[in-house]
Steps between C-alpha positions, in 0.01 A plus 500: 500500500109473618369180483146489321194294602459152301184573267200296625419275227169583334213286608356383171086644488240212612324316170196718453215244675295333244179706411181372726229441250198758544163448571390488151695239394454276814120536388577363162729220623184409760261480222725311296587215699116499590434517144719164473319341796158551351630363164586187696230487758241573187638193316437239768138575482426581170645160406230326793192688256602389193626162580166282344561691156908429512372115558281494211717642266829356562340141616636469837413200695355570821803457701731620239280844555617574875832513386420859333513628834724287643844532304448867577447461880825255529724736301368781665544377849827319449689779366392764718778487797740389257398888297489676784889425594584518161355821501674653778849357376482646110255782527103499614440731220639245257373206635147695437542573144609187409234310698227740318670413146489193552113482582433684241639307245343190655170646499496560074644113519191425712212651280701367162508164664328207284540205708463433875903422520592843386258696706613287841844597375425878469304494800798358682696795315252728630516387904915502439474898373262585774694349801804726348294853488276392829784379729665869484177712475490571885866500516532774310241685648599482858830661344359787328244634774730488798243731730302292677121653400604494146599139523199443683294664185699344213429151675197532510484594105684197458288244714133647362677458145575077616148506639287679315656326148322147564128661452556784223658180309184259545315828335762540225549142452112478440515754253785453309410122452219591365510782280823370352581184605785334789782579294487891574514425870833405433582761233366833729837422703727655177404866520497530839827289523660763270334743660665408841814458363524778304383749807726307757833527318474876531353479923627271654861578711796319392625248708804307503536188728830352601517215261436157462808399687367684808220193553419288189456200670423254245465179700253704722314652215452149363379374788266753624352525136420122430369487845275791495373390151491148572276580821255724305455189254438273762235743618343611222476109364295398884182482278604293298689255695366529865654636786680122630593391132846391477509781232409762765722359791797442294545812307409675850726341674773541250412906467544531861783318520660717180421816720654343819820470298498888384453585888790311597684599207430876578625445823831421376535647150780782468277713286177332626179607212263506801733694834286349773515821690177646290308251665620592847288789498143452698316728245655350208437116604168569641355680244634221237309282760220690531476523075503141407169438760324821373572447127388118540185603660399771272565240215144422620347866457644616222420150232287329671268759558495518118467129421202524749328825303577259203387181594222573730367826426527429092733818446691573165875563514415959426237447767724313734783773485210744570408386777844472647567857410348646830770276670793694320371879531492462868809345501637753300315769684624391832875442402554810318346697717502404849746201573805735498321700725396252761846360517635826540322561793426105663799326369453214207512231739172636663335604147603176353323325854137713336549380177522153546221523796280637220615234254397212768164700570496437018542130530305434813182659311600367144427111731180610507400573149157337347442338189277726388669827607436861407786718425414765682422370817741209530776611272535822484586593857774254490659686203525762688647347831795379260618875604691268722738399222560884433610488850701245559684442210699823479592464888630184423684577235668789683566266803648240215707727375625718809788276603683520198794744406574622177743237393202257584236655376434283163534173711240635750257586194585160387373295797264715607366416088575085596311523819178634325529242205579227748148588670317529176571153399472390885158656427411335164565162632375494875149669460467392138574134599235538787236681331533234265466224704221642739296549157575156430363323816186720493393391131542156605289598770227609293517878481431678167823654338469842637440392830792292483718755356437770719555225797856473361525879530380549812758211644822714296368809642493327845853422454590850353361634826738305743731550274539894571405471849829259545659813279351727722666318819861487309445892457418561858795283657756546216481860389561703803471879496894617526633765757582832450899385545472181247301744266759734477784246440658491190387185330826235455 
């Protein structure tokens, strides 16, 4: 009797992989997380136009009025890390669409709002809905264009969308406050809201995280949360209390010490919200770095260049936005259409090194501007040096963002996001507080209120200015161009 060969068992067929998305509807998910950004970005400065009429109309007390912007920046910047992990544990795409839904309901609370209480409380909404969508914008981006001069492209869409938003929405604030009054800056958000939402429930991938349990760290979300929003009001409230008020100190001091508690706590968690490694990487920490000292000194370009137009020069709001406009084409121009390039061929760490040389060559002549100045001559060509911005920006972002893997791409987005708010208000309350004061000493002095005015500028854009060449310094030491070997690694 022949014995017969023992059948193999069948190898059961590999799961089909799951389909790449094509170009097409990478293009659509890029313009609609842009779309979001600009909704956001638009709404911070729209707000700054209309904010005399809001005062008049709702009767908000001088100091009552700041906190229209304020209860947005606070939610906005607290919740951001805290987002961007969430994000990456239950989905980025979900975290996304409920972050937009949520700012677009807030917004229709805004412009129904009939008392100052309800409109800080929607505008607190508002900053809570944007930190959601915001924190996993780039995190979702870095995972749908995995080739590295698309990346390089759909970062730059996404960084002239951030920078270019702050001057179209001085010129739509203008107009929309006028024609129709402050309410509809508030109400523009629903279309496009639905819009977005509608558009990205069809584009944008699918993506399931591991769960809560995986890292919902709730003792380190609470602490990182109260002390990122507890430093931002202790920031943004400088003007109002001074900078060695018990106030200032106090709430400081406890926000730092908040923060120092979520570092040690990360350190030791199981499923830690924040894994320290992220901020082992060079690029990552150095561009964060890098961010907070360029944000804070463009703080100075990018409002108080308009308060100056305003104040000085006797511009309207439309004209103001006008004028600013030359600032955001070349922006746009330069990081749509040549950033990628450049960094292609130099590296980002050298084309982020020419923007911000450019940006310090913006301040230093901006130190310089008369009292009686002429737009073309002593304005204009610094519009057009703010090219910088198109440069930098976009490099940074990439170098912010390059350390991170796909399980940590949300929480990258998400400080990367912090960082930049965390400048802006660094911003608002350094060279506003100074600017302030300089103006200050020189009325006392006897100078007439432009003179003194534009003084104050001239000392904030002084500041600005050493404030990116420190940035400058951090780039050159920090972000070091990586070898061929270390390039090629596979990132942990």
């Amino acid at each position: 009797m022949s014995a017969t060969a023992p059948t193999a068992p069948k190898t059961p067929a590999p799961a089909p992989a799951p389909a790449l998305p094509t170009t097409r509807s990478r293009r659509l998910a890029l313009g609609v997380i842009a779309t979001g950004l600009l909704m956001t970005v638009l709404d911070g400065s729209i707000v700054t136009v209309a904010m005399p009429a809001i005062q008049n109309d709702l009767g908000f007390t001088p100091g009552g009025l700041s906190w229209v912007v304020n209860a947005y920046l606070i939610a906005f910047g607290g919740l951001l890390l805290l987002s961007g992990r969430l994000g990456d544990l239950i989905g980025r795409r979900r975290m996304f669409l409920a972050g937009t839904a949520v700012f677009t309901a807030a917004s229709v609370l805004a412009g129904a709002a009939g008392s100052p209480a309800l409109l800080i409380t929607a505008r607190f909404l508002q900053g809570a809905g944007s930190a959601m969508a915001s924190a996993v914008g780039l995190g979702i981006l870095v995972t749908l264009f995995t080739e590295s001069r698309e990346r390089a492209r759909a970062i730059a869409v996404f960084s002239f969308t951030g920078a270019a938003g702050a001057s179209i929405g001085q010129v739509l604030g203008g107009v929309l406050t006028d024609a129709f009054g402050w309410h509809w800056i508030f109400f523009i958000n629903l279309p496009i809201g639905l819009a977005v939402l509608l558009v990205a429930l069809r584009v944008l991938p699918a993506d399931r995280g591991p769960g809560l349990a995986a890292g919902a760290d709730a003792v380190g979300a609470f602490l990182v949360t109260a002390g990122v929003m507890l430093g931002i009001y202790s920031v943004v409230e400088v003007e109002s209390y001074g900078w060695l008020s018990l106030h200032t100190i106090g709430l400081g001091a406890l926000a730092l010490a908040l923060l120092a508690l979520f570092v040690a706590r990360q350190a030791t968690a199981p499923a830690p919200l924040l894994p320290l490694r992220i901020l082992a990487s060079r690029s990552v920490a150095g561009a964060n770095l890098v961010q907070i000292l360029m944000v804070a000194a463009l703080f100075s370009f990018q409002i108080l260049v308009a308060l100056y137009l305003q104040r000085v020069l006797g511009y309207g709001a439309t004209a103001t936005g006008l004028a600013m406009l030359p600032a955001a084409a070349v922006i746009g121009a330069v990081s749509l259409g040549v950033s990628a390039r450049l960094s292609a061929r130099f590296g980002d760490r050298n084309v982020l090194l020419l923007g911000l040389a450019l940006l310090i060559g913006v301040l230093g002549l901006l130190t310089r501007l008369p009292v009686h100045a002429h737009y073309a001559t002593d304005l204009l060509p610094v519009m057009f040096l703010a090219a910088g911005f198109g440069l930098a920006l976009p490099a940074l972002t990439t170098l912010g963002m390059s350390g991170a893997g796909e399980a940590d791409a949300g929480l990258a987005s998400g400080l990367f996001n912090t960082t930049q708010q965390l400048g802006m208000a660094m911003g608002v309350a350094v060279l506003s507080t100074l600017a302030a004061s300089r103006t200050d000493t020189l009325l006392a002095d006897g100078s007439s209120r432009a003179e003194a005015l534009t003084g104050g500028y001239h000392l904030a854009f002084a500041v600005g200015t050493g404030l990116l060449a420190t940035a400058f310094l951090v780039a050159l030491a920090v972000l070091r161009r990586p070898d061929r070997a270390t390039a090629a690694a596979p990132s942990a």
